[in-house]
VEXDRENDO-611070 format. One record per atom (N, C-alpha, C): y, x, z; residue in one letter; atom name; chain; residue number from 1. Coordinates in Angstrom, 2 decimals. Atoms other than C-alpha are relative to their C-alpha. Example, Ala and Ser with C-alpha at 12.3 -4.5 7.8 and 13.67 -1.06 7.14 Angstrom:
REM residues 2
<north -1.19; east 0.89; up 0.00; aa a; at N; ch A; i 1>
<north -4.50; east 12.30; up 7.80; aa a; at CA; ch A; i 1>
<north 1.20; east 0.90; up 0.00; aa a; at C; ch A; i 1>
<north -1.19; east -0.82; up -0.06; aa s; at N; ch A; i 2>
<north -1.06; east 13.67; up 7.14; aa s; at CA; ch A; i 2>
<north 1.09; east -0.77; up 0.73; aa s; at C; ch A; i 2>
END
This chain:
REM residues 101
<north 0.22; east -1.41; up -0.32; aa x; at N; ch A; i 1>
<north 128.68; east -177.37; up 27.49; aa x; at CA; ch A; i 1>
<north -1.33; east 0.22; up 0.71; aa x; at C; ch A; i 1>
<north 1.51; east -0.75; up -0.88; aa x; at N; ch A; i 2>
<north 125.64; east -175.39; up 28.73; aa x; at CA; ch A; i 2>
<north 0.36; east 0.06; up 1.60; aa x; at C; ch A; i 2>
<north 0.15; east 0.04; up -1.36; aa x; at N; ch A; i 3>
<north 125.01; east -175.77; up 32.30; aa x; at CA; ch A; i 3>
<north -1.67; east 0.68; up 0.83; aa x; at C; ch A; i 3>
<north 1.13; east -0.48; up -0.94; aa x; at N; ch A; i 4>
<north 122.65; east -173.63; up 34.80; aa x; at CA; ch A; i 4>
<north -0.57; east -0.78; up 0.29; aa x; at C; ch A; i 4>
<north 1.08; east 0.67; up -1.21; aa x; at N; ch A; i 5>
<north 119.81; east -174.97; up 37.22; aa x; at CA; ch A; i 5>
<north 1.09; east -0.89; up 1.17; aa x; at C; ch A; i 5>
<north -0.45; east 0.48; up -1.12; aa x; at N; ch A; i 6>
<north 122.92; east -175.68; up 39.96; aa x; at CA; ch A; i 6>
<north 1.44; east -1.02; up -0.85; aa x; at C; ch A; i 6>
<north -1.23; east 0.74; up 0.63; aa x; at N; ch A; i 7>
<north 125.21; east -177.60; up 37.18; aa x; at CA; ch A; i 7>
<north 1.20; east 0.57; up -0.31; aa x; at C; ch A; i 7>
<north -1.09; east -0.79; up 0.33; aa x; at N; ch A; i 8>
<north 127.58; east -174.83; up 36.50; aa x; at CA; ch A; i 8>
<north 0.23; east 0.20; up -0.99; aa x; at C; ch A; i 8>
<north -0.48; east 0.01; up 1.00; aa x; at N; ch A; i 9>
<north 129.10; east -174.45; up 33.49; aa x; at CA; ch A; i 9>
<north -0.61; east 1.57; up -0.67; aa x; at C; ch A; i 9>
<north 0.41; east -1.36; up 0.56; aa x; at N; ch A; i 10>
<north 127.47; east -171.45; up 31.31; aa x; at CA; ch A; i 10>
<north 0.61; east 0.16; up -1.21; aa x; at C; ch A; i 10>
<north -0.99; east 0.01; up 1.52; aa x; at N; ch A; i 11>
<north 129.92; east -170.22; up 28.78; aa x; at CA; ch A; i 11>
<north -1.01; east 1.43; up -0.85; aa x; at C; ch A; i 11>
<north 1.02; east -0.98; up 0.68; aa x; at N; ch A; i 12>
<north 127.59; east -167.96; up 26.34; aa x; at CA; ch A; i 12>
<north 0.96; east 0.77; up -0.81; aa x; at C; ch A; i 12>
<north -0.61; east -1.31; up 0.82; aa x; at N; ch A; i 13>
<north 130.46; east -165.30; up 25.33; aa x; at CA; ch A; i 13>
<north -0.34; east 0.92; up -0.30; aa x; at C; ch A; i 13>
<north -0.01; east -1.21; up -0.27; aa x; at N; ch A; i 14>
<north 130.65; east -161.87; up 24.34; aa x; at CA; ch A; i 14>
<north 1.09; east 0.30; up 1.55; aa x; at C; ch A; i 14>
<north -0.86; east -0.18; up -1.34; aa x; at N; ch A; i 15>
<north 132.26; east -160.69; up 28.14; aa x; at CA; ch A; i 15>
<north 0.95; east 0.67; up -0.33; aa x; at C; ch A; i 15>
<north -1.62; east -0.53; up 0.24; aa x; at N; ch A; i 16>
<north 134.77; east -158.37; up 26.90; aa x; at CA; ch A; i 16>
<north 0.47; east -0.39; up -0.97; aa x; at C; ch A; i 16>
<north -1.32; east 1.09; up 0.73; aa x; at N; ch A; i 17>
<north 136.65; east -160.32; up 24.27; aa x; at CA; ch A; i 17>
<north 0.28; east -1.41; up 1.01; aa x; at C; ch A; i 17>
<north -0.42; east 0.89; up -0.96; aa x; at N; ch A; i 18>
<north 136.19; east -163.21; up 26.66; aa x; at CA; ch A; i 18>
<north 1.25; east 0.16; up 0.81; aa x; at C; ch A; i 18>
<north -0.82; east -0.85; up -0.70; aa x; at N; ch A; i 19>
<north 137.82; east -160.93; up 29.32; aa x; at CA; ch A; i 19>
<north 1.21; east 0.10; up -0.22; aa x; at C; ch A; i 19>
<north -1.35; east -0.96; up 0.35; aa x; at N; ch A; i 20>
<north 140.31; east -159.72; up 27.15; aa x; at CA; ch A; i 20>
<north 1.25; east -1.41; up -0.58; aa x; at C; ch A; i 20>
<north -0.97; east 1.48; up 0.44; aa x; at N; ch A; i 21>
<north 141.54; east -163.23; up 25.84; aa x; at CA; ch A; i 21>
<north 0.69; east -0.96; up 1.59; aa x; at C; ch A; i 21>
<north -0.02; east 0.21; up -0.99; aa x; at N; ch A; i 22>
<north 141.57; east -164.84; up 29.55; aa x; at CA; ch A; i 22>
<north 0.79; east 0.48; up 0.32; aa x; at C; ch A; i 22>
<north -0.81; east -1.14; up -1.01; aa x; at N; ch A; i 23>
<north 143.30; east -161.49; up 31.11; aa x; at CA; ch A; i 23>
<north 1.76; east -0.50; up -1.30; aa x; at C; ch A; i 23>
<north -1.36; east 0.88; up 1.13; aa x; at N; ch A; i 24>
<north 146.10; east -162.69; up 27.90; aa x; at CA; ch A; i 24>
<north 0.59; east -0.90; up 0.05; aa x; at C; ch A; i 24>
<north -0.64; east 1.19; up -0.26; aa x; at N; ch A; i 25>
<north 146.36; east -165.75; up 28.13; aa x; at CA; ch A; i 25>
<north 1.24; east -0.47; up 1.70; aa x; at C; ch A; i 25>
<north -0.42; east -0.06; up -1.69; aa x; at N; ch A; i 26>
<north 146.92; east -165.50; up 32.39; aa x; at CA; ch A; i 26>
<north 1.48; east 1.11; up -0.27; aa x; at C; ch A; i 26>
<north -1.10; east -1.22; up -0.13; aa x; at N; ch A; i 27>
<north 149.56; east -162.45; up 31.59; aa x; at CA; ch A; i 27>
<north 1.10; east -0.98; up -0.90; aa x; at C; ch A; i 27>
<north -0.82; east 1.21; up 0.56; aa x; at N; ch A; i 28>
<north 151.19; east -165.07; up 28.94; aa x; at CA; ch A; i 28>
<north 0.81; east -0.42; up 0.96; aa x; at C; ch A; i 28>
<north -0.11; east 0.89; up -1.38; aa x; at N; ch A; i 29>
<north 151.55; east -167.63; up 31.48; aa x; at CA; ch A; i 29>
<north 0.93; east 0.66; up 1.51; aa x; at C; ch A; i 29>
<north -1.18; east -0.59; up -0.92; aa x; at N; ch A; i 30>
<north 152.82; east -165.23; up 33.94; aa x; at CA; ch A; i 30>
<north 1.44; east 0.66; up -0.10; aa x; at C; ch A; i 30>
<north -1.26; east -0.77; up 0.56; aa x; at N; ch A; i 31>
<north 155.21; east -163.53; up 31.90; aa x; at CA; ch A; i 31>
<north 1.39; east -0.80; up -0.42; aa x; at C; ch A; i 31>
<north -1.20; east 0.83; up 0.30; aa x; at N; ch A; i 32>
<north 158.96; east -164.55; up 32.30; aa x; at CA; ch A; i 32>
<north 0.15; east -0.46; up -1.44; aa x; at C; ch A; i 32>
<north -1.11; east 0.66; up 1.30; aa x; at N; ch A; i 33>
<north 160.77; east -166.81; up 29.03; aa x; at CA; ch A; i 33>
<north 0.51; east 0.83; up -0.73; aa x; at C; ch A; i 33>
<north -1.10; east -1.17; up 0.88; aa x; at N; ch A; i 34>
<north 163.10; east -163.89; up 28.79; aa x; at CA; ch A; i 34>
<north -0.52; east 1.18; up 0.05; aa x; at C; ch A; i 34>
<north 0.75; east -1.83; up 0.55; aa x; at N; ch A; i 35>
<north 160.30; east -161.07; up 28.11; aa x; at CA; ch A; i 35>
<north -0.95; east -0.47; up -0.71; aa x; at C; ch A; i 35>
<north 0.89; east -0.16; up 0.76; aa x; at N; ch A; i 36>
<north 157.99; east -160.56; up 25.32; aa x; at CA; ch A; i 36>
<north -1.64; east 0.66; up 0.45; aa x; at C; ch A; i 36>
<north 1.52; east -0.87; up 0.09; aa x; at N; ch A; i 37>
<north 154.42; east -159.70; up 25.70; aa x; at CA; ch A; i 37>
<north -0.70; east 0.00; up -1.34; aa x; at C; ch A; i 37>
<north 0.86; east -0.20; up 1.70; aa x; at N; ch A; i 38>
<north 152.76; east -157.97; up 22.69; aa x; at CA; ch A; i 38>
<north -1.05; east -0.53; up 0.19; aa x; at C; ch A; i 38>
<north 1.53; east 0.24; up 0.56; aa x; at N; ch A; i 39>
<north 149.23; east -158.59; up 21.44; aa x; at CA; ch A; i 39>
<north -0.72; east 0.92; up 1.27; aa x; at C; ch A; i 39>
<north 1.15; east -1.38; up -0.76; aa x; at N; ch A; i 40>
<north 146.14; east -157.00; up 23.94; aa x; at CA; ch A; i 40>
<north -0.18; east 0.89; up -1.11; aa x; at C; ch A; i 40>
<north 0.54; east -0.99; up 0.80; aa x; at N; ch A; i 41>
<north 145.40; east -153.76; up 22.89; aa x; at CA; ch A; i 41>
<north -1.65; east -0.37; up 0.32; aa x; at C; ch A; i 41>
<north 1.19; east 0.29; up -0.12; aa x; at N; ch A; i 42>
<north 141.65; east -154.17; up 22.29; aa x; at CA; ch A; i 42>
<north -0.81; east 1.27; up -0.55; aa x; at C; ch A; i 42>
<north 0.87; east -1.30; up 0.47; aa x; at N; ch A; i 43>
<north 139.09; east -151.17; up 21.86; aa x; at CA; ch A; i 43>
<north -0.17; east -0.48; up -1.35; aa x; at C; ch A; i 43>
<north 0.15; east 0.49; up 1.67; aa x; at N; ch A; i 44>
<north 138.50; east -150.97; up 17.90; aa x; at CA; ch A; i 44>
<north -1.96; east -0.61; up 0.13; aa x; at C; ch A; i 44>
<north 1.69; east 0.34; up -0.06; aa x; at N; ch A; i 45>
<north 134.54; east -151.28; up 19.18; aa x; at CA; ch A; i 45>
<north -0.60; east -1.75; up 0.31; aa x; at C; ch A; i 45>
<north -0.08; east 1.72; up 0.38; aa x; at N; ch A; i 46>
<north 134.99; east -155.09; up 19.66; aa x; at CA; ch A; i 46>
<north 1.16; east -0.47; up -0.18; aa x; at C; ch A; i 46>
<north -1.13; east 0.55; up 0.26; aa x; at N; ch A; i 47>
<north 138.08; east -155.86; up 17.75; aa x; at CA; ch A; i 47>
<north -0.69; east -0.86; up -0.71; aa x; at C; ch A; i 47>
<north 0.69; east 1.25; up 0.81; aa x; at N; ch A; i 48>
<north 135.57; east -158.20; up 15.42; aa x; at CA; ch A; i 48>
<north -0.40; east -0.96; up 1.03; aa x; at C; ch A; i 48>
<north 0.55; east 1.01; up -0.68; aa x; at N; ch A; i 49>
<north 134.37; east -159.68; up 18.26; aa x; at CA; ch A; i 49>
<north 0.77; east -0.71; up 1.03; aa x; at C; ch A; i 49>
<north -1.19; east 0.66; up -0.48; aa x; at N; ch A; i 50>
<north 137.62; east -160.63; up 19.89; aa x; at CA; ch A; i 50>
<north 0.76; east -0.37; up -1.07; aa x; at C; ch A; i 50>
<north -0.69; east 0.61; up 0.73; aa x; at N; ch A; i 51>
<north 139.40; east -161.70; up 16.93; aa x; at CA; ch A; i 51>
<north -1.08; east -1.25; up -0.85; aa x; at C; ch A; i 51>
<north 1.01; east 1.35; up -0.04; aa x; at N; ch A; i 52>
<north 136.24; east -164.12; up 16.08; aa x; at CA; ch A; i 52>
<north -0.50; east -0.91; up 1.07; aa x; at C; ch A; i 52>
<north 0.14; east 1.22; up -1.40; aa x; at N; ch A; i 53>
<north 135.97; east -165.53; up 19.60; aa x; at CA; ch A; i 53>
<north 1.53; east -0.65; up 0.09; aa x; at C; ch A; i 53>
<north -1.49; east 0.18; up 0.48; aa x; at N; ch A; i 54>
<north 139.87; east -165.70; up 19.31; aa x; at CA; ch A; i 54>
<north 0.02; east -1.80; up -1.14; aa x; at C; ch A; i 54>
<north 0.29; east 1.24; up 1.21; aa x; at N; ch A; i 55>
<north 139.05; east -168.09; up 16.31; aa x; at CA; ch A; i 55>
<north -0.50; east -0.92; up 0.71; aa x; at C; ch A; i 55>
<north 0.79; east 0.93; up -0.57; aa x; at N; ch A; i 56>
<north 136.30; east -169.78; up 17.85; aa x; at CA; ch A; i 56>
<north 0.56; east -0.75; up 1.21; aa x; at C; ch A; i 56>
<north -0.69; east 0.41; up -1.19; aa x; at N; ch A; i 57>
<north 138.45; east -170.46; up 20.91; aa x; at CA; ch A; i 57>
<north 1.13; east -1.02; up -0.33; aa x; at C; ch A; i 57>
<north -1.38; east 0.68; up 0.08; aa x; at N; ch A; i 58>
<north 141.17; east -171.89; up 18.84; aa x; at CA; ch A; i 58>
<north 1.37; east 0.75; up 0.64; aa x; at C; ch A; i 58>
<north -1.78; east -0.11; up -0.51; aa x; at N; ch A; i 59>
<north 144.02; east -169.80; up 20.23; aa x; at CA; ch A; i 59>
<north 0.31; east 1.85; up -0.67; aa x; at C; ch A; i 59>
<north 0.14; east -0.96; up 0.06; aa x; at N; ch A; i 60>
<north 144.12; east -167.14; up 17.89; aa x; at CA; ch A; i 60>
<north 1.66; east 0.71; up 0.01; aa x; at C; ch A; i 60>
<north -1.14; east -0.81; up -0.07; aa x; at N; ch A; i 61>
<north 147.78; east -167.24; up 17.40; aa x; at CA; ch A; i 61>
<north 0.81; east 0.47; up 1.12; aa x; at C; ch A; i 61>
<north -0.24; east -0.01; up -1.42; aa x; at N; ch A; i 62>
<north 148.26; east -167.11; up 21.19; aa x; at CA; ch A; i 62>
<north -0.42; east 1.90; up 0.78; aa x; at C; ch A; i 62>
<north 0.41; east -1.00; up -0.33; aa x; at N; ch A; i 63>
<north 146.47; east -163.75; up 20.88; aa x; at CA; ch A; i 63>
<north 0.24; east 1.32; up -0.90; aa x; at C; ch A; i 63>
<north 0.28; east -0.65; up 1.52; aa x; at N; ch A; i 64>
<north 146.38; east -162.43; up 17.06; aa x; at CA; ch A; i 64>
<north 1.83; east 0.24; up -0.55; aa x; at C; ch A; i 64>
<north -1.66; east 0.25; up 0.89; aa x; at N; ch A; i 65>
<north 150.08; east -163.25; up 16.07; aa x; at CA; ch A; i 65>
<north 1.14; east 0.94; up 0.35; aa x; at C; ch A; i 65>
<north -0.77; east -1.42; up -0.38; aa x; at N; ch A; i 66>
<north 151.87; east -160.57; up 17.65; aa x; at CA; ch A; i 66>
<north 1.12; east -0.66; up 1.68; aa x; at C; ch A; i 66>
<north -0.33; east 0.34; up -1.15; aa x; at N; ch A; i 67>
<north 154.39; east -160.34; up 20.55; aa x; at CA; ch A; i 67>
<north 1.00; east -1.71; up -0.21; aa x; at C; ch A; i 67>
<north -0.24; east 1.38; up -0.49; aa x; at N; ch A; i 68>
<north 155.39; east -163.91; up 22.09; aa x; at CA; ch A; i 68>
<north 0.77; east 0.09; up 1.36; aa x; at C; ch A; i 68>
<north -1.86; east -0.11; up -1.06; aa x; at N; ch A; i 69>
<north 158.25; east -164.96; up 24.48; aa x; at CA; ch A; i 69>
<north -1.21; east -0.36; up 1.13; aa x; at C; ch A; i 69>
<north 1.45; east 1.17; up -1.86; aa x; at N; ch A; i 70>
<north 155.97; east -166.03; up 28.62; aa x; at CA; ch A; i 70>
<north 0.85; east -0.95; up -0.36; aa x; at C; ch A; i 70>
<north -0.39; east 1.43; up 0.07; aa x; at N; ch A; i 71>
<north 156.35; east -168.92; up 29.37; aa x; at CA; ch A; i 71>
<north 0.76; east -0.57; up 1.51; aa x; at C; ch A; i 71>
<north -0.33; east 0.07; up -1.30; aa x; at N; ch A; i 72>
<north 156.97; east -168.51; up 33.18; aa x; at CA; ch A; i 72>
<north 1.24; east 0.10; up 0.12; aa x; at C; ch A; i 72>
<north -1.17; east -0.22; up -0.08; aa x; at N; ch A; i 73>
<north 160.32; east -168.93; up 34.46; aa x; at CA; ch A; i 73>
<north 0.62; east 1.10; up 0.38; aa x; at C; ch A; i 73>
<north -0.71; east -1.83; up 0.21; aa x; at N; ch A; i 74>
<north 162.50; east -165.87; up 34.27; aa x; at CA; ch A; i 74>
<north 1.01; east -0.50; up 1.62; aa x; at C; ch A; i 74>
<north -1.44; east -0.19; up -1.26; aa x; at N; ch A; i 75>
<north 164.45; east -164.65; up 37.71; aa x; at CA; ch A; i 75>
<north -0.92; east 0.98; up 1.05; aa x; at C; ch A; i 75>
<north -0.07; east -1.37; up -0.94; aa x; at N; ch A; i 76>
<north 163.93; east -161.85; up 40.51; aa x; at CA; ch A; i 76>
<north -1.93; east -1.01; up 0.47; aa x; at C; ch A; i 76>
<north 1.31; east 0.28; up -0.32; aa x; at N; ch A; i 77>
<north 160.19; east -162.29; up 41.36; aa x; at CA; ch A; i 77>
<north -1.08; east -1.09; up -0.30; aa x; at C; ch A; i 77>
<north 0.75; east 1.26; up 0.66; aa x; at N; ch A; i 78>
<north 158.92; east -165.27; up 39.27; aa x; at CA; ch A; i 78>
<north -0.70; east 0.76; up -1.23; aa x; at C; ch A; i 78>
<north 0.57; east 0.14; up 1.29; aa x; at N; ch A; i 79>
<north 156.28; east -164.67; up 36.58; aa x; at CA; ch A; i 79>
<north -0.47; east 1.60; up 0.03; aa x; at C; ch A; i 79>
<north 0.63; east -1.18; up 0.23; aa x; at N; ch A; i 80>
<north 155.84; east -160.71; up 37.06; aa x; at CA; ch A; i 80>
<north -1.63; east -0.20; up -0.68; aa x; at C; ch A; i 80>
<north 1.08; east 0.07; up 0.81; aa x; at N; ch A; i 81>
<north 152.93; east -159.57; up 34.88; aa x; at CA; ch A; i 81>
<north -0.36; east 1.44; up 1.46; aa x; at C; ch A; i 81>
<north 0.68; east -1.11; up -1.10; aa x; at N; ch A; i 82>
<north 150.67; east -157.18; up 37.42; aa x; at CA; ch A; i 82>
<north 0.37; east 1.34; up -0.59; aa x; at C; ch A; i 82>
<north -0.27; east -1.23; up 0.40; aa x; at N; ch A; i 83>
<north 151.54; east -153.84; up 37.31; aa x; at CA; ch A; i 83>
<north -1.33; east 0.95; up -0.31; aa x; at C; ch A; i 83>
<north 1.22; east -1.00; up 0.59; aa x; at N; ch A; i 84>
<north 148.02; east -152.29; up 37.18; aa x; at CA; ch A; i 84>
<north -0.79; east -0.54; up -1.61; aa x; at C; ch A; i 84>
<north 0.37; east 0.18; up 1.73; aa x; at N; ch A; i 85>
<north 147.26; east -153.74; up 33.50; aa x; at CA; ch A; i 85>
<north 1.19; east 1.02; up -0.82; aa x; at C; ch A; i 85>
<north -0.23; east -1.14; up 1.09; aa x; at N; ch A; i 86>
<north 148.02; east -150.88; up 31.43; aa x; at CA; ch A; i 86>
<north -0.03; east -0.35; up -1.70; aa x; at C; ch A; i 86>
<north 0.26; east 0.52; up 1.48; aa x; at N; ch A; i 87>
<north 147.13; east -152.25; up 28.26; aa x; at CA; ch A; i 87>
<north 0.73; east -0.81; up -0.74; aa x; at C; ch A; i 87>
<north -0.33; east 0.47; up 0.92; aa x; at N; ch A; i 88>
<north 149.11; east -154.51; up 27.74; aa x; at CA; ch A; i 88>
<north 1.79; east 0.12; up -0.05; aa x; at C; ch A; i 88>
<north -1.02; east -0.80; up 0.06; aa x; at N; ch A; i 89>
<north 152.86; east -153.86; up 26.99; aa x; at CA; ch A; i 89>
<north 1.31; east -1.66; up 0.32; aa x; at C; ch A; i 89>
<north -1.49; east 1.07; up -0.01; aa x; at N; ch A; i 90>
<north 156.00; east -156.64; up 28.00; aa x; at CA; ch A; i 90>
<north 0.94; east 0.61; up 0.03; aa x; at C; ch A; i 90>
<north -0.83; east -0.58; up 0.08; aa x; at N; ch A; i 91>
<north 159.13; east -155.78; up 26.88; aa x; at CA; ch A; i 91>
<north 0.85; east -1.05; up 0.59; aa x; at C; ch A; i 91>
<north -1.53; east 0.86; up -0.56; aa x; at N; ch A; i 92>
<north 162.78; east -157.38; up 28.51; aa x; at CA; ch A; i 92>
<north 0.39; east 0.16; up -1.59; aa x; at C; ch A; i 92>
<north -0.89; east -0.06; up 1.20; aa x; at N; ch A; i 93>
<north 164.48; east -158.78; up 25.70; aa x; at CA; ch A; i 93>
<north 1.54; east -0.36; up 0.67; aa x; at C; ch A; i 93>
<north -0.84; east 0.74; up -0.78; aa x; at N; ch A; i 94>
<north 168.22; east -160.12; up 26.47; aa x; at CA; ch A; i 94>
<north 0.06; east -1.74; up 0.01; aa x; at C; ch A; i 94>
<north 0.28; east 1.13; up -0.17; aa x; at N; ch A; i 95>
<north 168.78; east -163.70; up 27.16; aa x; at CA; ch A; i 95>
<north 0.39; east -0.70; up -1.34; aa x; at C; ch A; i 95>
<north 0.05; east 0.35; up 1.23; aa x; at N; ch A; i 96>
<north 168.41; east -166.16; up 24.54; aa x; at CA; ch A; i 96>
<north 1.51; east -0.70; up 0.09; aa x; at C; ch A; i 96>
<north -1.27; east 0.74; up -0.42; aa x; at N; ch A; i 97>
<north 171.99; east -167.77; up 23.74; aa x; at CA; ch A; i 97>
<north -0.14; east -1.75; up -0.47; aa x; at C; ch A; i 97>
<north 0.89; east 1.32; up 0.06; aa x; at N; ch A; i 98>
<north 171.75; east -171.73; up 23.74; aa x; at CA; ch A; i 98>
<north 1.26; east -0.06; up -1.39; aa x; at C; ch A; i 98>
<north -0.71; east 0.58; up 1.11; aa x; at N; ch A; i 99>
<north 173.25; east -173.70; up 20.78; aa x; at CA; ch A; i 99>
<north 1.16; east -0.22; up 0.24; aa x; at C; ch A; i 99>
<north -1.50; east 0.89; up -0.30; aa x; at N; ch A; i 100>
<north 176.15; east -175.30; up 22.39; aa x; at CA; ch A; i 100>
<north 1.35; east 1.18; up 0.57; aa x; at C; ch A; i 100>
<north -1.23; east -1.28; up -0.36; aa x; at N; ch A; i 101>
<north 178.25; east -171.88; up 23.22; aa x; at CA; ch A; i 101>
<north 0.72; east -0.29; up -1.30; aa x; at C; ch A; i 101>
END
C-alpha cells in the first residue's frame, strides 16, 4: 500500500463510496443475528462509484446483495445500529428456529 512522508497508510479512494461501504460494513457488524440490515441507500450520483469500489474491495456481496442477517449478538443492548444513520434501514425479523425442535 501507498504510504505518506510519516509511514501512514494512504488509501487512494473515492471518499464517499469509501464512506459509505465502511459506515456498512461497521452497521453489519453491529447489527444483532436476529435483525436484517438492507443494502446502503447510496445517492444515484455515485452509485457507479460505490458499486465498483464495492468490487474492487472484494465485498460486494456484503454490500450489493441485498438485506443480510448482523452478525452481533442479539439481546437488550448488544449490537444496536446508531440511531442517527437514517439511511440505512434494519428490520427485526423473528427468531430463527434451530433444527433440532
Amino acid at each position: 500500500p501507498d504510504q505518506d512522508p510519516h509511514g501512514r497508510v494512504f488509501l487512494d479512494f473515492p471518499p464517499r463510496a469509501f464512506k459509505a461501504i465502511v459506515d456498512h460494513l461497521r452497521l453489519l457488524r453491529l447489527t444483532p443475528e436476529d435483525a436484517i440490515l438492507d443494502p446502503p441507500a447510496v445517492p444515484r450520483e455515485c452509485r457507479k462509484e460505490f458499486e465498483d469500489l464495492a468490487w474492487l474491495l472484494g465485498v460486494q456481496r456484503f454490500v450489493l446483495a441485498g438485506p443480510l442477517w448482523g452478525t452481533a449478538p442479539a439481546g437488550p443492548g448488544m449490537g444496536r445500529p446508531p440511531r442517527r444513520r437514517t439511511c440505512f434501514c434494519v428490520r427485526r425479523q423473528p427468531a430463527r428456529k434451530s433444527m433440532s425442535s
